[in-house]
C-alpha positions in Angstrom: -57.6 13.7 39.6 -59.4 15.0 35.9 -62.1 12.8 35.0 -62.8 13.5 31.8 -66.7 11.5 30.6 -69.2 11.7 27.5 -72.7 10.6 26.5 -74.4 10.7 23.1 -78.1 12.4 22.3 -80.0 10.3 20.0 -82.5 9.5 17.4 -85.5 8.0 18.4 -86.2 5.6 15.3 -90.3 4.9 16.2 -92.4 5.4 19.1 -92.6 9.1 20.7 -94.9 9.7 23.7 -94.8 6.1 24.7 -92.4 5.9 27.2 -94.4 7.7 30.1 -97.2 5.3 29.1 -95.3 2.4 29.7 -95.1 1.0 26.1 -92.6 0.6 23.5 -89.6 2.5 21.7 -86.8 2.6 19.0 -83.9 4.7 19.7 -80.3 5.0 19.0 -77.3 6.7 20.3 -76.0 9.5 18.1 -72.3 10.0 17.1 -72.3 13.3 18.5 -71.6 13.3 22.4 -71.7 16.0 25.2 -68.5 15.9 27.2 -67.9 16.8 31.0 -64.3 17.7 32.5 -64.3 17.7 36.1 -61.0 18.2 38.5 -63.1 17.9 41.9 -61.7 19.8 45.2 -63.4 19.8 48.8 -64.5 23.3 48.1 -68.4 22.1 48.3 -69.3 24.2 45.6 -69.0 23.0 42.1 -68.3 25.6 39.5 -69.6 25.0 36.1 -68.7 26.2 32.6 -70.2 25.7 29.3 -70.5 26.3 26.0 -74.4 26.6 26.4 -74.2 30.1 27.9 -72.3 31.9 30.5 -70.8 30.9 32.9 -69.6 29.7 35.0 -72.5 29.0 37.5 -72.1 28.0 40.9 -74.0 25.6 42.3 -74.3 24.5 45.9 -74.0 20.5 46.5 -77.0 21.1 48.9 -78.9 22.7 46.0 -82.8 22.0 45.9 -85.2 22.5 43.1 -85.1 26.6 41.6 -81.8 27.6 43.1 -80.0 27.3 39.4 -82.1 27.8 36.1 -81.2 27.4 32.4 -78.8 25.1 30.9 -77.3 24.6 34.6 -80.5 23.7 36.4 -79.6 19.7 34.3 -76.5 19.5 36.3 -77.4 21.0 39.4 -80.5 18.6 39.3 -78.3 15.7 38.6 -76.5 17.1 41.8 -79.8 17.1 44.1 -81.0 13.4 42.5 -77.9 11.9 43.4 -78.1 13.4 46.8 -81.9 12.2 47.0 -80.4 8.8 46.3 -77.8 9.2 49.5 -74.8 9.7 47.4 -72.6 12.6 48.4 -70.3 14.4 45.7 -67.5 16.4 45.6 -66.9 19.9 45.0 -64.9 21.3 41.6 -64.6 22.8 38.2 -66.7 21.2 35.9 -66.4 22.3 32.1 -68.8 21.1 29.5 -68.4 20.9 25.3 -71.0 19.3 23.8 -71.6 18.6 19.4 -75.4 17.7 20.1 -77.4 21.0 19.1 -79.5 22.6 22.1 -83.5 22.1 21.3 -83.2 20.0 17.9 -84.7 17.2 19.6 -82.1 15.3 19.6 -82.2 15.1 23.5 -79.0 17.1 24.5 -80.2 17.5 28.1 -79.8 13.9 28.6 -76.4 13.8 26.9 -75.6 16.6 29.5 -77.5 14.6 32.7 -75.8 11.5 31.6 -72.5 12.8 30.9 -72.4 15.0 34.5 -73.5 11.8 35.7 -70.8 10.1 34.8 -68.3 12.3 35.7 -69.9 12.9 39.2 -70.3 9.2 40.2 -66.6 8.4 38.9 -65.3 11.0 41.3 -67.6 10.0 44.3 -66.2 6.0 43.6 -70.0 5.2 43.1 -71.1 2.1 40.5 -74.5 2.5 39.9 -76.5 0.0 36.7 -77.8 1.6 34.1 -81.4 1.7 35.0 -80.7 3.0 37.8 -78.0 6.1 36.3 -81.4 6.4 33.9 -83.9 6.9 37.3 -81.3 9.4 39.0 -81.1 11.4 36.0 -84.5 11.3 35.1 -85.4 12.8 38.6 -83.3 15.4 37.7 -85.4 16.3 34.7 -88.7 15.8 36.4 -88.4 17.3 39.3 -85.7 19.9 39.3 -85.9 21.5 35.7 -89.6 20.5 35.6 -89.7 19.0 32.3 -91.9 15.9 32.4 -90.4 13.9 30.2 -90.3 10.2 30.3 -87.2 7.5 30.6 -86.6 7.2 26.6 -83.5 9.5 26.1 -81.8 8.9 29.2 -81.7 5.0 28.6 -80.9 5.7 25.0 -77.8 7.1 26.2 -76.4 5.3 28.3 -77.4 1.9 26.4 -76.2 3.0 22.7 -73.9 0.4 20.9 -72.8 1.4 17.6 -75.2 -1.3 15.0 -77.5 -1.4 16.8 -81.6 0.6 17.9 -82.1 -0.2 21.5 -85.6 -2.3 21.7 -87.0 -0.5 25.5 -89.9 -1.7 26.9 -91.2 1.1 29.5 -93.3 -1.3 31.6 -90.7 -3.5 32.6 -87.5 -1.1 32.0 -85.8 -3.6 29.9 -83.2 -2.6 26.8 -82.7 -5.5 24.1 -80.4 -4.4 21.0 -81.9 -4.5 17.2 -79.5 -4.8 14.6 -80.1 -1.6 12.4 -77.4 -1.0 9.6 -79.2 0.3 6.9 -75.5 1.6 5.1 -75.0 -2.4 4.8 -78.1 -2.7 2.5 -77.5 0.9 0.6 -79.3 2.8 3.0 -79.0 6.0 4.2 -80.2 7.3 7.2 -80.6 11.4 7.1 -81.2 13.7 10.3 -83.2 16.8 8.7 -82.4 19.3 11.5 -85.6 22.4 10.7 -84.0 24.6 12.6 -87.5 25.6 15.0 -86.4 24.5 18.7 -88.7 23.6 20.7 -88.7 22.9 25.0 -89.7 20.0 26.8 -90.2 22.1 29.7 -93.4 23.7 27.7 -97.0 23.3 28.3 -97.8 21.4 25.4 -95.4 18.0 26.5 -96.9 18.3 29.4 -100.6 18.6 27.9 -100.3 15.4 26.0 -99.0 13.4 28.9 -101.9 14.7 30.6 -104.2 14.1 28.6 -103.2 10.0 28.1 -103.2 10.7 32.1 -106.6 11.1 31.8 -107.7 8.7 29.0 -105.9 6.0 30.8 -107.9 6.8 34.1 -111.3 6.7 32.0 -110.0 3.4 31.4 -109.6 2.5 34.6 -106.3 0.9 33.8 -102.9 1.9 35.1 -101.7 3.2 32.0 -102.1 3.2 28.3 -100.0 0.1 28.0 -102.9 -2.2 29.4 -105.8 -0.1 27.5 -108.2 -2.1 24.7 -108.1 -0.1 21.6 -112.0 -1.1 21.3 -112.9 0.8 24.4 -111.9 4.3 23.2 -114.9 5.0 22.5 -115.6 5.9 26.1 -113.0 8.5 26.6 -113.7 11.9 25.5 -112.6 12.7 21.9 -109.3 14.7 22.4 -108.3 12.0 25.0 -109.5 9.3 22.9 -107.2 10.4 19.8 -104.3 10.6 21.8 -104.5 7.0 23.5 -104.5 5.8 19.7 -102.0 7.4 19.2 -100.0 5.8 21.7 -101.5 2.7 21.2 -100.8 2.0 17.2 -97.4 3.5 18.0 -96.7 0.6 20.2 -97.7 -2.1 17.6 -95.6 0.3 14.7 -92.6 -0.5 17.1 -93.0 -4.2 17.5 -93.8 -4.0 13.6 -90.3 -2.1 12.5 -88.5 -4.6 14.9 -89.7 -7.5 12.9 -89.0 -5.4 9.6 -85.5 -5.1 10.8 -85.0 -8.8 11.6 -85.0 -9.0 7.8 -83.8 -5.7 6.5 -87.0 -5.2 5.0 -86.5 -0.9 5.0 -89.4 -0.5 2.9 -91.9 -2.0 5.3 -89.6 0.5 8.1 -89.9 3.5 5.8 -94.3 2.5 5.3 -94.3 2.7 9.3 -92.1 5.7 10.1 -94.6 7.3 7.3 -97.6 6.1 9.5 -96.1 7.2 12.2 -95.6 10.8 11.1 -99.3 10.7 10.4 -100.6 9.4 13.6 -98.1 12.5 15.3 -100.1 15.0 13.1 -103.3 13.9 13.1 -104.2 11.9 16.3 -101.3 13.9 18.6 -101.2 17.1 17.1 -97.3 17.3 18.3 -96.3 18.2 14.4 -95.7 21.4 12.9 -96.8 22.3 9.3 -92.6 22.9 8.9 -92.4 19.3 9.8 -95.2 18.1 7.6 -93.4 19.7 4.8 -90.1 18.5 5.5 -91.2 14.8 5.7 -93.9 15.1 2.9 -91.0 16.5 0.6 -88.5 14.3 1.9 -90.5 11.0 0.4 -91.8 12.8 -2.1 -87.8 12.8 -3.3 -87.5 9.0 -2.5 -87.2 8.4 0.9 -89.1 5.4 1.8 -90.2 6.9 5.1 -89.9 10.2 6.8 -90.8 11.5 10.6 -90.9 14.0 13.1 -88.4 12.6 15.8 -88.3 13.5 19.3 -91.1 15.6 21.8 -92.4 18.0 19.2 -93.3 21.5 18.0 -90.0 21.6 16.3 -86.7 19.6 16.3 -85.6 17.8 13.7 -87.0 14.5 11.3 -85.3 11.7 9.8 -85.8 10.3 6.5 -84.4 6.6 5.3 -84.0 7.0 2.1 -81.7 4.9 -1.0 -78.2 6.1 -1.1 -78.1 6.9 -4.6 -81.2 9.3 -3.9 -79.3 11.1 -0.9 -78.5 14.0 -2.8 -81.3 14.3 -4.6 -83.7 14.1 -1.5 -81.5 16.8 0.3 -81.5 19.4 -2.1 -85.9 18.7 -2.7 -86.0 19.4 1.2 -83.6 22.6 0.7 -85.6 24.2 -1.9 -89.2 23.4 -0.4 -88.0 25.0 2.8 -86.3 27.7 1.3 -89.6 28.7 -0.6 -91.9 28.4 1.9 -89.7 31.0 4.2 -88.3 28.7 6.8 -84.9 28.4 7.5 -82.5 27.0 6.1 -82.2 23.0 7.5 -79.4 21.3 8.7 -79.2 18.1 6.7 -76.6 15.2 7.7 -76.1 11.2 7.4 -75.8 9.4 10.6 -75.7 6.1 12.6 -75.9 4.2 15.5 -73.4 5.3 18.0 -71.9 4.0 21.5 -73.4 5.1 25.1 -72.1 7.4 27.4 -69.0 6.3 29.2 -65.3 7.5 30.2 -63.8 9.2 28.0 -60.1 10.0 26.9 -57.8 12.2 29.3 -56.4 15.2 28.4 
């Protein structure tokens, strides 16, 4: 039996950092998807190719936490979380394609957790929710790669619809769709790829979660989510800054949400602007590559730019008129080109569907 599954990266819209704080986010699903073959066989060993790197890698269904590094330590931690969770999988040849870019920040290792996980659960006969496909494949991230990343991207994935950002509130693990279809009102939504990858698996992620560790602790509530913005002032500065940051990124999320109910994308652009600012200034997760890439990007008309994704690199997406597409590409292109980066990757996009079977070959 070939089981042949996909799962999309995505785009977060608004809210970075907030998901390990509990608070509030705007994602989509991407059009481009990460797809899994797997023909399982009761070998017990599951043999993976990819078009990430060599391969193929063999990984033990009893695997355990730095057995298998690189691009195979996603799937052989989907592998161990599943078996955490008491379900057994089968042995096979697993080969894996995927169209979303390795460290753009467009979250192609959850595209590859959900995808394996997807593939893995079909073959074991397993139904497993949503939320709890998103838990399993977070674990995997967590605790087997090491990258402490929150529930964001792997809910994103497996909730996309095509229409619509994905309203997720972190506190009570809860996905509501937002109708965002900016091409029905002349709007363009751009992905500005700058080329810099970045890793999750870095200190610095795992210095700002940390750090609103700590602020939520001075505090003394359970997380960010529950802080008073009027009591900052008795956190240390560093720690301070970043709990603002956090907490005006939650209100900027409930804010677009209501700008969307109406198509209002000038009031979406103003916050995705503030929100770029509030990245550089109060998380320091920007880069000045980034800074230039938004700042030129509205500059050339977009109503709003921002850095998307974990930070130091990745990509930022601009809404912008669609009679200014052009216009606003080539202003990026040039101001890029002449400060000595790379040259961008610049592309329209929309809302795209979650991860699920997909077609046999």
């Amino acid at each position: 039996m070939r089981i042949r599954y996909s799962a999309p990266g995505r785009v977060n819209l608004i809210g970075e950092h907030t998901d390990y704080n509990q608070g509030f986010a705007l994602p989509i699903a991407l059009p481009q998807r990460t797809f899994v073959t797997f023909d399982p066989d009761p070998s017990g060993v599951l043999s993976v190719s990819s078009t990430f790197g060599d391969g193929p890698v063999r990984i033990g269904l009893d695997t355990v936490p730095g057995q298998v590094t690189g691009w195979a330590a996603y799937v052989a931690g989907v592998v161990w979380a599943l078996l955490n969770a008491g379900i057994a999988v089968p042995g096979g040849t697993m080969t894996i394609t995927s169209e979303v870019e390795i460290g753009s920040g467009l979250s192609s290792s959850a595209a590859l957790e959900c995808a394996v996980l997807g593939a893995l659960l079909t073959a074991a006969g397993v139904d497993l929710g949503r939320i709890e496909q998103a838990h399993i494949a977070q674990q995997a991230e967590n605790e087997y790669v090491g990258a402490p990343t929150g529930l964001l991207d792997q809910l994103a994935s497996l909730y996309g619809e095509p229409g619509q950002a994905l309203l997720t509130d972190f506190r009570d693990v809860t996905v509501r769709p937002v109708r965002f279809d900016p091409d029905a009102s002349g709007m363009a939504l751009l992905v500005i790829d700058s080329r810099a990858r970045h890793t999750h698996a870095g200190g610095e992620y795992a210095a700002r979660r940390a750090s609103c560790e700590r602020a939520a602790a001075a505090l003394g509530v359970p997380s960010l989510r529950e802080a008073d913005p009027s009591a900052l002032h008795r956190v240390a500065e560093v720690d301070a800054r970043r709990a603002r940051h956090v907490l005006t990124e939650n209100q900027r999320v409930l804010d677009c949400v209501v700008a969307l109910a109406s198509a209002d994308f000038a009031a979406v652009g103003a916050l995705w602007n503030a929100s770029h600012a509030s990245m550089r200034d109060d998380f320091e997760i920007t880069t000045p590559h980034l800074d230039l890439i938004a700042a030129t990007a509205v500059q050339a008309g977009a109503l709003g730019a921002r850095m998307t994704g974990g930070g130091f690199g990745g990509c930022v997406i601009a809404l912008v008129p669609g009679e200014q597409v052009d216009a606003a590409g080539e202003a990026v292109m040039r101001a890029v080109r002449e400060a000595g980066h790379p040259e961008p990757g610049i592309a329209r996009t929309h809302a795209g569907g979650g991860a699920g079977p997909a077609t046999s070959t």
